[in-house]
C-alpha positions in Angstrom: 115.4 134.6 132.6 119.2 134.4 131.3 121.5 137.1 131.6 120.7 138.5 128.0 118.8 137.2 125.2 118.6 138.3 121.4 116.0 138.2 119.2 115.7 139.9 115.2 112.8 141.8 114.2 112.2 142.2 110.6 109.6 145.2 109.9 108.4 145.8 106.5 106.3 148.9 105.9 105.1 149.9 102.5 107.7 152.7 102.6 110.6 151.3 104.5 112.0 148.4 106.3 114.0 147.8 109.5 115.7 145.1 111.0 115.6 145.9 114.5 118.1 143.5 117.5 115.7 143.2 120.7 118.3 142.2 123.7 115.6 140.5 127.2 118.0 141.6 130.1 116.2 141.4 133.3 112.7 142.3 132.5 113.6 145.1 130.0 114.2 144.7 126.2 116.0 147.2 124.8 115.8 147.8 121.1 118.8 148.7 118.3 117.9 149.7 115.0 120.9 148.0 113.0 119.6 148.5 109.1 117.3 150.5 107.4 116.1 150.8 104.4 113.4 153.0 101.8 111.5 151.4 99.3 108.6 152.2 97.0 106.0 150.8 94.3 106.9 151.5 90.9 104.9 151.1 87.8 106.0 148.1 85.9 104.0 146.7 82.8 101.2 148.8 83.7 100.8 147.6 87.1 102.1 149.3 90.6 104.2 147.3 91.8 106.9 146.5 95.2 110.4 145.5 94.4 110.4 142.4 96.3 113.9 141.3 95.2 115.0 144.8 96.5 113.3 144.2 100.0 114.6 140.4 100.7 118.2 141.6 99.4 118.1 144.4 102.2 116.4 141.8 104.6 119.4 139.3 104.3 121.7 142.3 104.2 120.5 143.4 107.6 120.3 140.2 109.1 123.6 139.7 108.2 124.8 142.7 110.3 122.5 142.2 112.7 124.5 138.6 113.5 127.6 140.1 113.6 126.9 142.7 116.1 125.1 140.7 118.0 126.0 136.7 117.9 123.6 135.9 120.4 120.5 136.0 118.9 118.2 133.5 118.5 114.9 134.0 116.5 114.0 135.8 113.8 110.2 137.0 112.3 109.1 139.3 109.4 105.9 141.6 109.7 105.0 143.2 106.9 101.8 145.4 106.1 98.3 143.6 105.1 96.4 142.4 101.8 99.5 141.8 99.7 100.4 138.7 98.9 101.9 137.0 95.5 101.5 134.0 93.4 103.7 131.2 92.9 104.1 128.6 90.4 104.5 124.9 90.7 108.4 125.4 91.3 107.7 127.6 94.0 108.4 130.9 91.5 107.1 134.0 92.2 105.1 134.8 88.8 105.1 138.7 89.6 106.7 141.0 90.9 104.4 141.8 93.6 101.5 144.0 92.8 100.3 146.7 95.0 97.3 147.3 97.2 97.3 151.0 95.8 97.0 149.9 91.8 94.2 150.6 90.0 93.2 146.9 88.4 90.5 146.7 91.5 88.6 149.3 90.5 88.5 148.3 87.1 87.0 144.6 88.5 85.2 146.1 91.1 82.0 146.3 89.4 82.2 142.4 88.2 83.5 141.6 91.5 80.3 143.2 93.0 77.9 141.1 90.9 79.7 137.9 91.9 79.8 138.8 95.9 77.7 141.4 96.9 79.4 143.7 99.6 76.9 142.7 102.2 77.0 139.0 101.1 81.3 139.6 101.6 80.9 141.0 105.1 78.6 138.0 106.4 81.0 135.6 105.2 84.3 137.6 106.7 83.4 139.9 109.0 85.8 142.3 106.7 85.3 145.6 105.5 84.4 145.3 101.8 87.5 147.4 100.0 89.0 147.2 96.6 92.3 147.0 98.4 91.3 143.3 99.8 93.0 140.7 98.8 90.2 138.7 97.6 89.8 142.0 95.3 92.8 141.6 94.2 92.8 138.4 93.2 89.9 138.6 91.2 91.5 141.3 89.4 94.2 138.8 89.0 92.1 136.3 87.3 90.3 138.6 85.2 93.6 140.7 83.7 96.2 138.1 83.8 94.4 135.0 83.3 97.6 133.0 81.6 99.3 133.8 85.0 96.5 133.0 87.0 96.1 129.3 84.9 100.3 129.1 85.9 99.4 129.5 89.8 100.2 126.9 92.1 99.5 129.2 95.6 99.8 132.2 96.9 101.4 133.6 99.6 100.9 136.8 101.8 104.2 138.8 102.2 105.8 138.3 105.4 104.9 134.7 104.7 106.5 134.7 101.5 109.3 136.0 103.5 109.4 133.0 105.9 109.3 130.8 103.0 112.8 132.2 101.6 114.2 132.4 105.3 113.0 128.9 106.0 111.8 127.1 103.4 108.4 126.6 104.9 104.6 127.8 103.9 102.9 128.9 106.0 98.9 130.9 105.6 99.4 133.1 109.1 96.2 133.8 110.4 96.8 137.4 111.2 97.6 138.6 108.0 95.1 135.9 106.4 92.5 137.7 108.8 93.2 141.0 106.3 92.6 139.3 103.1 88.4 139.1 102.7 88.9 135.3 102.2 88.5 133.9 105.5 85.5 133.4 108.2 85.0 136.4 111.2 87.7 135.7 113.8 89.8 134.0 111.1 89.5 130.4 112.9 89.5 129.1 109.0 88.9 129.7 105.2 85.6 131.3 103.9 84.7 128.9 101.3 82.1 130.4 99.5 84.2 133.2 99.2 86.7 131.4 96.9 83.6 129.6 95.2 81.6 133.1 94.5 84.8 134.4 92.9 86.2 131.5 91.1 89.6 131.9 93.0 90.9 128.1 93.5 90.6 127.4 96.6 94.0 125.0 96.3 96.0 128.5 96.5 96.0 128.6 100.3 97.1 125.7 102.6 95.5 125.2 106.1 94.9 128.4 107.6 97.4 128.6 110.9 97.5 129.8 114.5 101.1 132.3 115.4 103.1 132.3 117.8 105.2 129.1 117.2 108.3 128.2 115.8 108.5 127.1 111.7 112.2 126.1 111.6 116.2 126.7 110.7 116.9 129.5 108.7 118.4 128.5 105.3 120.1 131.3 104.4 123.5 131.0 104.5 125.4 133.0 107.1 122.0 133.0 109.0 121.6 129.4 109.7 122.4 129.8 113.8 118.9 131.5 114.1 115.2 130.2 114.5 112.3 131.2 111.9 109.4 131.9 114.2 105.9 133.6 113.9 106.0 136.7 115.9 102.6 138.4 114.4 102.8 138.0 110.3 100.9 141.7 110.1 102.4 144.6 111.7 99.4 145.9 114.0 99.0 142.5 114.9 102.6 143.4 116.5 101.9 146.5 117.3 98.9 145.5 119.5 101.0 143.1 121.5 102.8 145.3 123.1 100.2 147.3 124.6 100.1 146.7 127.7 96.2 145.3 128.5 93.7 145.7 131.6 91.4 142.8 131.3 89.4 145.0 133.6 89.1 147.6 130.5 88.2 147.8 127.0 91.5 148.1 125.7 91.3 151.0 122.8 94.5 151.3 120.4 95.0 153.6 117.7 98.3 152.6 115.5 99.1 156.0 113.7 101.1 155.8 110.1 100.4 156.3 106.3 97.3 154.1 107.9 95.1 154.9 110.8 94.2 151.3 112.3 91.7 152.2 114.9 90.3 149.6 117.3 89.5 147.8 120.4 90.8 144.3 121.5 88.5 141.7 122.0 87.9 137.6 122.0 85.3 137.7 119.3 84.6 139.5 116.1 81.9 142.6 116.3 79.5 141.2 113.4 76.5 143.8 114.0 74.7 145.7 111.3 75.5 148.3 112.4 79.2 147.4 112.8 78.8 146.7 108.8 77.1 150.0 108.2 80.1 151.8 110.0 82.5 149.7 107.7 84.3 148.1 110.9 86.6 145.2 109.9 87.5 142.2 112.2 91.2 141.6 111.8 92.9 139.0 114.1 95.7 139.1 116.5 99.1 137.3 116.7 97.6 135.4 119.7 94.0 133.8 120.0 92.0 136.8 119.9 90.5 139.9 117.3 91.0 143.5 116.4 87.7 144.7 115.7 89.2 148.5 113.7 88.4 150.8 111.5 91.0 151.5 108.7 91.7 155.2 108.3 93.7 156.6 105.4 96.1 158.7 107.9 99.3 160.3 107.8 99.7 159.4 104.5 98.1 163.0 103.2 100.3 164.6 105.5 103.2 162.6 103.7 102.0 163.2 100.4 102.1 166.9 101.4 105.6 167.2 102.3 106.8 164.9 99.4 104.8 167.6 97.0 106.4 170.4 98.9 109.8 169.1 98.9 109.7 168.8 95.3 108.4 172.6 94.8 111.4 173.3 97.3 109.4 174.4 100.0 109.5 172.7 103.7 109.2 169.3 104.0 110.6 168.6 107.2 107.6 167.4 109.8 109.5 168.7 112.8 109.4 171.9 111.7 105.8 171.9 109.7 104.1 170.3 113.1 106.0 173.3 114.5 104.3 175.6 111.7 101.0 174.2 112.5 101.2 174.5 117.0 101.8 177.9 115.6 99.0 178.6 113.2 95.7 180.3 113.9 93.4 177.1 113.3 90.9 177.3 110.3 88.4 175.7 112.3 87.2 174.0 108.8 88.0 170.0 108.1 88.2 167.6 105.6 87.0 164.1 106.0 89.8 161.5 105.4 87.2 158.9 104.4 86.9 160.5 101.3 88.6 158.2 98.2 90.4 161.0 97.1 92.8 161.2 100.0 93.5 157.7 99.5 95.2 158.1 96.4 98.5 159.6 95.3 98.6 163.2 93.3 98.6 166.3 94.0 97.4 165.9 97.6 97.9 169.8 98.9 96.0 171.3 96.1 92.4 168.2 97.5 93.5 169.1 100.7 93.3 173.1 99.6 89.9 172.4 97.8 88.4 170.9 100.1 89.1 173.9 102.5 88.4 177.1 100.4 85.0 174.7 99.4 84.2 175.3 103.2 85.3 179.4 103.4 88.8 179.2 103.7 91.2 182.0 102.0 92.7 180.9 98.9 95.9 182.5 100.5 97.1 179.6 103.6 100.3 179.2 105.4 102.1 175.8 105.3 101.3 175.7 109.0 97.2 176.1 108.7 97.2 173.1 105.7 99.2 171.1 108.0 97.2 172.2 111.2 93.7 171.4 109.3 95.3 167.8 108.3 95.8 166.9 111.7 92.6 168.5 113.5 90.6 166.8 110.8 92.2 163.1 111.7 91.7 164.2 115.7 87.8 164.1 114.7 87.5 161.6 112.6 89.7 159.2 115.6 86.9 160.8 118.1 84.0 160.0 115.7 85.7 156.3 115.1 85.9 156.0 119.2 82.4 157.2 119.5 81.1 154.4 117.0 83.4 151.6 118.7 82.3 152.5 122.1 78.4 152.1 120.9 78.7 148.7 119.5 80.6 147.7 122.3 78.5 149.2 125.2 82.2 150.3 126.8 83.7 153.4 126.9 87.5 152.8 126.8 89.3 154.7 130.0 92.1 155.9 127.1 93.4 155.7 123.9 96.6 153.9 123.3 98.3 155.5 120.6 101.8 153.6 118.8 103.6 154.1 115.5 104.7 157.3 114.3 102.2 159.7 114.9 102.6 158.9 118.5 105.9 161.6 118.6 103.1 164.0 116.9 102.6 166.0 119.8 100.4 168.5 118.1 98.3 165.7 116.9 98.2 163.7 120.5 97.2 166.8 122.2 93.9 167.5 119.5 93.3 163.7 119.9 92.6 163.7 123.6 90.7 167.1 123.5 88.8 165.6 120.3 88.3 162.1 122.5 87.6 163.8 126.0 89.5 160.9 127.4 93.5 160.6 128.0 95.8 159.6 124.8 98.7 157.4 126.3 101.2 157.9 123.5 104.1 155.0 123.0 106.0 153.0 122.4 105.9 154.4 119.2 108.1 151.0 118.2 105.3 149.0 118.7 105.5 146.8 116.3 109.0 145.4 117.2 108.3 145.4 120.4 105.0 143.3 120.0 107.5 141.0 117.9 110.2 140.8 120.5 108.0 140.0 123.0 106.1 137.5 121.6 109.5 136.0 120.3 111.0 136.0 123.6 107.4 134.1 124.6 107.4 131.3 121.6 111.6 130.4 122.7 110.5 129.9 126.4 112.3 133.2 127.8 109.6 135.0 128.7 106.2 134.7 130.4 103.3 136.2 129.1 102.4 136.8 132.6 105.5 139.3 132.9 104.6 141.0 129.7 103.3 144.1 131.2 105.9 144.4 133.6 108.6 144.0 130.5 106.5 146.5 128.1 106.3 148.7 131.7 110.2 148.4 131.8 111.2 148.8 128.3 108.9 151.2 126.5 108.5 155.6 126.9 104.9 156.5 126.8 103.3 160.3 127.6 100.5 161.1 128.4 98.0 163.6 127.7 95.3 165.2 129.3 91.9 166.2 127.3 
């Protein structure tokens, strides 16, 4: 390996971004956050939307000062989170803005989408969780409300492929965040044709589905051009899963903990039981050859909603001090199950999560603390429950939980998790996802060996661990 090596991370989450400088010295990769940015969906013409011009202007920005404090790099790749995507025309124009998984036009198709593919019909042919927040959902919905726009579309594109397009020029159809869309086969080794033909979507939107991992070209930009466009891992737990370090002896359970609760197992093969469709497991694939058999949680996003709710009454919102609150509390001993749809949404998320509570026997009278303490002791069973599934259909029970993102510096929550589980929660890197897309930079540019990737993630990543 050389003396040092650089490689740019671009992480897009449905909140914020990052642009994140990954330096290979030795066997360690150390990791500097160089720009930052928030971001939200917006209602624009009746439809939620993501400011995509917004994102790619703080993209380049960050690129830009990444390059400067660190001339050495080499590579870039964007991950971004799954099912979006946008349509172009036949100049390669973006026709929206960029809707949102989150808006509401799903449910309004959702009953016409339904007669077209039935949801058990959907799951044969994908091997994904039927969800209004798919993207073939969505581009049903598409057809149906904005059929002028729809006749106008040349292709789509995902996100962080959209993304590689304006760093390189080049389309691509990444197969891990393909994998999310309900449009290709289990395992997402190609397009799910009937799919397309049940729901009238042209099946000329998409070009040949791809294998990651693998360089796409220059960057165009200008000011940027001295770096390499590669495929890292298009989705973000695709990422996230690559740097968790794996014992082929082992079945190798992760959970990745943020607004979403991706909880799974890593395998060569998609789960395609019916009983894996009765538990609504999904079959997302990896940035390499393999799947991530998960379920898909709505997580610390009713936390978040909590504290945004709070801030705005004035109260606390800071989660260093309400996880404090909470390892204080008296525990309720009452949950609430964060499969419900309503937890999903945005609102008034403290006075469902109150509800649901003083439905069960709580006082109307709770502390910050017990709200936030019932949040997180409801997610520790519902990650125990999902475990308990995963470990039936795959006749293995895992010898730990690997738990990334940022619920992985919850220490309140990682301590209920293992006593919920009964089995040790291995918390970190919490920067998964760069990590992952470091690494499997550092791989595609010939500097690094997959066969020294635990030893790197060993080397360059803080994990605790915590006893049932």
């Amino acid at each position: 390996m050389a003396d040092r090596t650089t490689a740019l991370a671009v992480d897009l989450g449905s909140s914020s971004g990052r642009i994140i400088a990954g330096s290979l010295e030795g066997s360690r990769i150390s990791q500097v956050e160089v720009h930052r940015f928030t971001h939200g969906a917006e209602f624009r013409d009746g439809y939620l939307c993501w400011d995509l011009d917004l994102i790619w202007r703080e993209v380049v920005a960050g690129l830009k000062k990444a390059l400067e404090q660190f001339p050495d790099a080499i590579s870039v790749s964007v991950d971004t989170w799954g099912v979006d995507w946008v349509p172009l025309d036949d100049q390669g124009r973006r026709l929206t803005p960029g809707r949102a998984y989150r808006d509401e036009r799903t449910d309004r198709s959702l009953e016409a989408f339904r007669a077209k593919l039935p949801d058990d019909r959907a799951w044969e042919l994908t091997g994904i969780a039927p969800a209004t927040i798919n993207s073939a959902n969505q581009m049903f919905a598409f057809l149906m409300e904005e059929p002028d726009l729809a006749a106008r579309t040349e292709q789509i594109l995902f996100l962080p492929d959209y993304f590689t397009l304006l760093l390189s020029g080049q389309r691509r159809w990444s197969r891990s965040i393909a994998s999310t869309s309900g449009l290709c086969n289990p395992g997402a080794s190609d397009w799910a044709s009937e799919v397309f033909e049940s729901l009238g979507v042209s099946r000329s939107w998409v070009g040949e589905l791809s294998p990651e991992h693998d360089v796409v070209g220059p960057c165009i930009v200008q000011g940027l051009e001295q770096v390499t466009v590669v495929r890292a891992g298009a989705h973000d737990t695709a990422c996230a899963v690559h740097a968790l370090p794996r014992d082929e002896t082992q079945e190798s359970y992760f959970l990745s903990c943020g607004s979403w609760s991706v909880l799974g197992v890593l395998r060569d093969e998609p789960l395609m039981t019916a009983d894996a469709y009765a538990l609504g497991l999904t079959n997302e694939a990896r940035g390499d050859h393999g799947v991530r058999p998960l379920f898909n949680i709505t997580g610390l996003w009713i936390l978040q909603e909590c504290q945004r709710q709070w801030g705005a009454d004035g109260m606390e919102a800071d989660i260093v001090h309400l996880v404090e609150q909470a390892t204080d509390a008296e525990s309720l001993g009452l949950l609430i199950d964060p499969d419900e749809p309503q937890y999903a949404a945005p609102g008034d998320m403290v006075a469902r999560v109150r509800e649901a509570l003083i439905l069960q026997g709580a006082p109307l009278e709770m502390s910050q603390g017990q709200v936030v303490r019932a949040i997180l002791e409801s997610l520790a069973h519902r990650y125990a429950r999902g475990i308990a599934d995963l470990t039936a259909l795959t006749g293995t029970r895992g010898a730990q939980l690997n738990m990334t993102a940022g619920g992985s510096r919850n220490t309140l929550l990682c301590e209920l998790t293992a006593r919920a589980l009964q089995v040790p929660v291995v918390a970190g890197p919490a920067e998964a996802s760069t990590l992952g897309s470091l690494l499997a930079q550092f791989e595609i540019m010939g500097h690094l060996s997959p066969l020294e990737r635990n030893d790197v993630i060993a080397a360059s990543a803080t994990s605790i661990r915590y006893e049932p």
